[in-house]
C-alpha positions in Angstrom: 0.0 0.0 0.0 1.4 3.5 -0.9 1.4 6.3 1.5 -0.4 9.5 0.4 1.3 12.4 0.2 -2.0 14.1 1.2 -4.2 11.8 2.9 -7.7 11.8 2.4 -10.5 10.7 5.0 -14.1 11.9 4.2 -15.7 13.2 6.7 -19.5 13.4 8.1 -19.3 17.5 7.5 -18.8 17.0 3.9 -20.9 14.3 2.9 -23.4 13.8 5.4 -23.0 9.9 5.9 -24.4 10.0 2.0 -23.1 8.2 -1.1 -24.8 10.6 -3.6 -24.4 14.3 -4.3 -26.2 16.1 -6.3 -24.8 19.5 -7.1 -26.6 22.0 -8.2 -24.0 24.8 -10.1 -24.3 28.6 -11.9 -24.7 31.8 -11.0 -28.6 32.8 -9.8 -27.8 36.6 -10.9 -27.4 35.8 -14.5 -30.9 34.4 -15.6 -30.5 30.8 -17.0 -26.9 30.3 -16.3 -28.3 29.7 -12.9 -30.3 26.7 -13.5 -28.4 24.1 -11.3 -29.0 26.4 -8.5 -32.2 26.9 -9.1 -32.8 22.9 -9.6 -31.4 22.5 -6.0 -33.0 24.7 -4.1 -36.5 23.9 -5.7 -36.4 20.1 -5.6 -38.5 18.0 -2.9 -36.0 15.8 -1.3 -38.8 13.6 -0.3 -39.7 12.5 -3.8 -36.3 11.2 -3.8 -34.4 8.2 -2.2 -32.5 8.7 1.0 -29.2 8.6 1.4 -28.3 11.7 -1.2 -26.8 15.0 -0.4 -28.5 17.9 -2.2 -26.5 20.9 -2.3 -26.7 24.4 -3.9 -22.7 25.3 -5.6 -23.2 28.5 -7.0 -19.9 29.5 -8.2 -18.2 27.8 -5.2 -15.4 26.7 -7.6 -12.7 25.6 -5.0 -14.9 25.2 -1.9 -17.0 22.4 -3.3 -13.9 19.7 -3.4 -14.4 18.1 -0.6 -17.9 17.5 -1.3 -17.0 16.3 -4.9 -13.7 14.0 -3.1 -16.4 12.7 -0.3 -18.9 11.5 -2.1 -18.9 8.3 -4.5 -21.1 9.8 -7.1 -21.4 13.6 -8.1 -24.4 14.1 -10.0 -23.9 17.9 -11.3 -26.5 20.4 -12.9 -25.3 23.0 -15.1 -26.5 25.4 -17.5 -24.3 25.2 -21.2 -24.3 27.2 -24.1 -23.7 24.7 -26.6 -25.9 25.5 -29.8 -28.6 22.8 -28.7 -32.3 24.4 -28.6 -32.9 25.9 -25.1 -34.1 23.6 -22.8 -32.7 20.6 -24.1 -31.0 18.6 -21.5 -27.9 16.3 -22.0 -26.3 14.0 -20.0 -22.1 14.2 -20.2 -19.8 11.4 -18.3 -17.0 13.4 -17.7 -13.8 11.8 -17.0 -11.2 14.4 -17.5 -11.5 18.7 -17.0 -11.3 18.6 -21.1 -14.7 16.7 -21.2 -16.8 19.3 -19.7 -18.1 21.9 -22.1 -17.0 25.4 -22.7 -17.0 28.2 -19.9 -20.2 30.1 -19.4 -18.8 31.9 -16.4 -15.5 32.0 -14.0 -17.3 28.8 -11.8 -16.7 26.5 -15.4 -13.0 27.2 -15.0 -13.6 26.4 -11.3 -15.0 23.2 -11.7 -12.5 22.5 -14.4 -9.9 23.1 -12.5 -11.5 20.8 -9.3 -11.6 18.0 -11.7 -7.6 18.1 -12.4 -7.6 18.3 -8.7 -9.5 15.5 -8.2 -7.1 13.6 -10.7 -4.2 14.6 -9.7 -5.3 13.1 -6.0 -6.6 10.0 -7.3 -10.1 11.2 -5.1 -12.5 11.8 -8.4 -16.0 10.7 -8.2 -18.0 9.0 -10.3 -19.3 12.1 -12.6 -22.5 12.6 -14.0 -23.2 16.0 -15.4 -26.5 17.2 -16.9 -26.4 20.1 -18.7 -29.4 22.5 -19.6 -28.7 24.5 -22.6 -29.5 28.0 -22.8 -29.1 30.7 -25.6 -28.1 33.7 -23.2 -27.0 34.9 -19.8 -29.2 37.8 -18.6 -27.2 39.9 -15.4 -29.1 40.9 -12.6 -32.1 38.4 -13.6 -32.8 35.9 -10.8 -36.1 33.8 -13.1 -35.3 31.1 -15.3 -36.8 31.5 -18.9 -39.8 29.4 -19.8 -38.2 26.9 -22.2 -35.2 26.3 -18.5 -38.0 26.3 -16.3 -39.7 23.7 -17.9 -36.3 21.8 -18.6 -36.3 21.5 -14.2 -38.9 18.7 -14.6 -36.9 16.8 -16.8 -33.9 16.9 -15.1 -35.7 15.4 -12.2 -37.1 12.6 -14.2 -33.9 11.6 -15.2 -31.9 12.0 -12.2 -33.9 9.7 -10.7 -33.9 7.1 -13.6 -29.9 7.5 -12.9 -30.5 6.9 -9.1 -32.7 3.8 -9.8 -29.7 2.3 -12.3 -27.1 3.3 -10.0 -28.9 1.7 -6.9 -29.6 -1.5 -9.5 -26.0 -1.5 -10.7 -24.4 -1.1 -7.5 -26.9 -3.4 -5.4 -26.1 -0.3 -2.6 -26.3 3.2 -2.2 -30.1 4.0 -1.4 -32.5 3.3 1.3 -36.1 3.9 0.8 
């Protein structure tokens, strides 16, 4: 067994005694670049299983790593601007900081930038990132457009189809 330069234990504070995070990124102020946040923080936790850590990221960039390095599975939400009609959401299984899609805003670079951290470590969650795409950024607007608002419902859906394969795959990770 090697020694670590930089040991790692995760900790209660950081994961809550969860397997799951689900990470909810973007900047509230700008419109529809803040859909993760906005997916986060109007979800019902009890419509899904136990067992998961919900959190809101904003443009936390740095701070979020040892959430991301505590928990098995990230499951991120962030908005994209990557020519797709707005609204439609994608599912990317990002492995290395050059498989995430272009920067929106400085808290892309950030998570980016987590992700070589991660690597570098040898502490990198299993990544799922959905992305929302969106046509524009709008400063100082905290509402979602129609088409992203309507996108929230179908992120749900399929987050907890992921859950449900995970739990299946995994034979672990969710109480009822």
């Amino acid at each position: 067994m090697k020694e670590e330069l930089f040991p790692h234990v995760p900790d209660e504070f950081h994961n809550n005694g969860n397997d799951i995070l689900v990470l909810g990124i973007g900047n509230y102020l700008m419109g529809d670049e803040g859909v993760g946040v906005h997916f986060v923080n109007t979800v019902d936790e009890t419509e899904f299983p136990k067992n998961i850590t919900f959190m809101d990221g904003g443009t936390g960039g740095f701070l979020l790593i040892p959430y991301l390095e505590s928990h098995p599975v990230a499951i991120i939400i962030d908005a994209t601007m990557d020519g797709k009609e707005t609204g439609t959401v994608s599912l990317l299984k990002p492995k290395f900081s050059n498989d995430f899609p272009l920067s929106l805003s400085g808290h892309n670079f950030g998570l980016k930038d987590m992700v070589e951290i991660l690597t570098m470590f040898d502490r990198m969650p299993d990544i799922y990132l959905y992305t929302v795409s969106i046509d524009k950024m709008d400063p100082m607007v905290t509402e979602l457009s129609p088409k992203v608002l309507a996108s929230l419902a179908i992120v749900k859906s399929k987050i907890l189809q992921l859950i449900e394969e995970l739990t299946i795959k995994n034979n672990s990770f969710i109480e009822h």
